[in-house]
Phi, psi and omega in degrees: 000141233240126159273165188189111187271105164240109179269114170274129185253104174267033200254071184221096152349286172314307187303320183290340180270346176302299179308318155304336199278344191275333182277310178325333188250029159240359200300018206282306211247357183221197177213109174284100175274097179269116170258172169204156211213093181313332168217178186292351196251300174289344189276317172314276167330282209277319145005289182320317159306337157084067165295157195278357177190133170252125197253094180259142157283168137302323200240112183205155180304140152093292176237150196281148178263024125322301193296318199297295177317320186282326187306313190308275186317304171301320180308307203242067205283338179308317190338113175274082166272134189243102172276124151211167199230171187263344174234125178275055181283157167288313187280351160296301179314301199288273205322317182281332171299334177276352181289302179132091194238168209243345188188169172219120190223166197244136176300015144230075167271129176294147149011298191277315160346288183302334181284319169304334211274298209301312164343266186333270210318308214271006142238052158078031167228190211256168177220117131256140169290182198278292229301324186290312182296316160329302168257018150273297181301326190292325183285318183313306185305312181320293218266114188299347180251350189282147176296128184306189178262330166318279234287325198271320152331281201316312195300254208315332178282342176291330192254322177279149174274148173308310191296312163345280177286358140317293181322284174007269164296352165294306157329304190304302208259026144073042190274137166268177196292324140024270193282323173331284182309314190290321178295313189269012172083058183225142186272172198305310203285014211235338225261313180290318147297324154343294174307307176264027147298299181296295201318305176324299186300314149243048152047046163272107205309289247205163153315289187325309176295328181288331215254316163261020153251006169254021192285297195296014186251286198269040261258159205315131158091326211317318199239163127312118174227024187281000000 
């Protein structure tokens, strides 16, 4: 059984025990060593032991958890962060993709959800729950200043190679490289060069930020990824 080292960041005593109790009745494939960190400052501090995924709220005492997620990151730039919230607003959602964080997921997430979320994270892809990937393409389609899907189509076939956009959609659609090389005949490791080619290529800090700016190109189900 795969030990998997997780620190919750929290602060609310009821939510972490929700939480523990939710990994716990999953326990079939993994054996969860759980720590917790009641705000954001101590989540910085414990951070530091280098767990294999870290599960933050956004709304936390003293520092937000951005700010806590970015501290993390310059320290850990490796750092596997599962952001989550009790609301799916957009300006929650964008400020933690922009720290780099790995997923957003909403606190009535199932059991398995969750077990699915961290899986993907902590082998190298990316996680949104629908709700969240929802009001991200919804706010973006929306927004008079965001680049259309014409304009990011046009970006991305000038700049990627066919074999790229492939990769691509697998990306989008929150595939780890794992599964990337296995749909395309490809190894983890080719699947990840791939990967930080395109990031290279479009001038793109992180997955995530990849992940939502091809969402109105490649949009979430798009593809088969079973």
């Amino acid at each position: 059984m795969r030990k998997l080292k997780i620190l919750l960041v929290d602060d609310h005593k009821m939510i972490r025990d929700g939480i523990r109790s939710m990994l716990e009745s999953q326990e079939d494939t993994y054996k969860f060593i759980i720590d917790e960190a009641e705000d954001g400052e101590q989540g910085v501090t414990k951070a530091k032991a280098h767990p294999d995924i870290i599960i933050m709220d956004y709304q936390l005492p003293n520092i937000s958890g951005a700010e806590a997620a970015a501290k993390i990151l310059v320290n850990d730039p490796q750092a596997k962060i599962l952001a989550l919230s009790n609301y799916n607003e957009y300006m929650y959602i964008d400020k933690m993709i922009k720290t780099g964080v790995k997923g957003f997921i909403l606190k009535n997430i199932a059991p398995e959800e969750l077990l699915k979320a961290i899986e993907t994270i902590v082998n190298g892809g990316s996680y949104y729950s629908n709700e969240v990937t929802t009001k991200l393409v919804t706010f973006d389609n929306n927004s008079p200043d965001n680049v259309k899907s014409a304009a990011i189509r046009e970006k991305i076939e000038s700049l990627l190679s066919h074999r790229e956009i492939e990769v691509l959609k697998y990306i989008v659609n929150a595939c780890t490289n794992d599964e990337i090389g296995e749909k395309l005949s490809i190894s983890r490791r080719t699947a990840e060069t791939h990967k930080q080619n395109i990031l290279k290529k479009l001038n793109i800090k992180n997955t995530a930020m990849l992940m939502k700016y091809a969402m109105p190109m490649f949009a979430p189900a798009s593809i088969d990824t079973k």
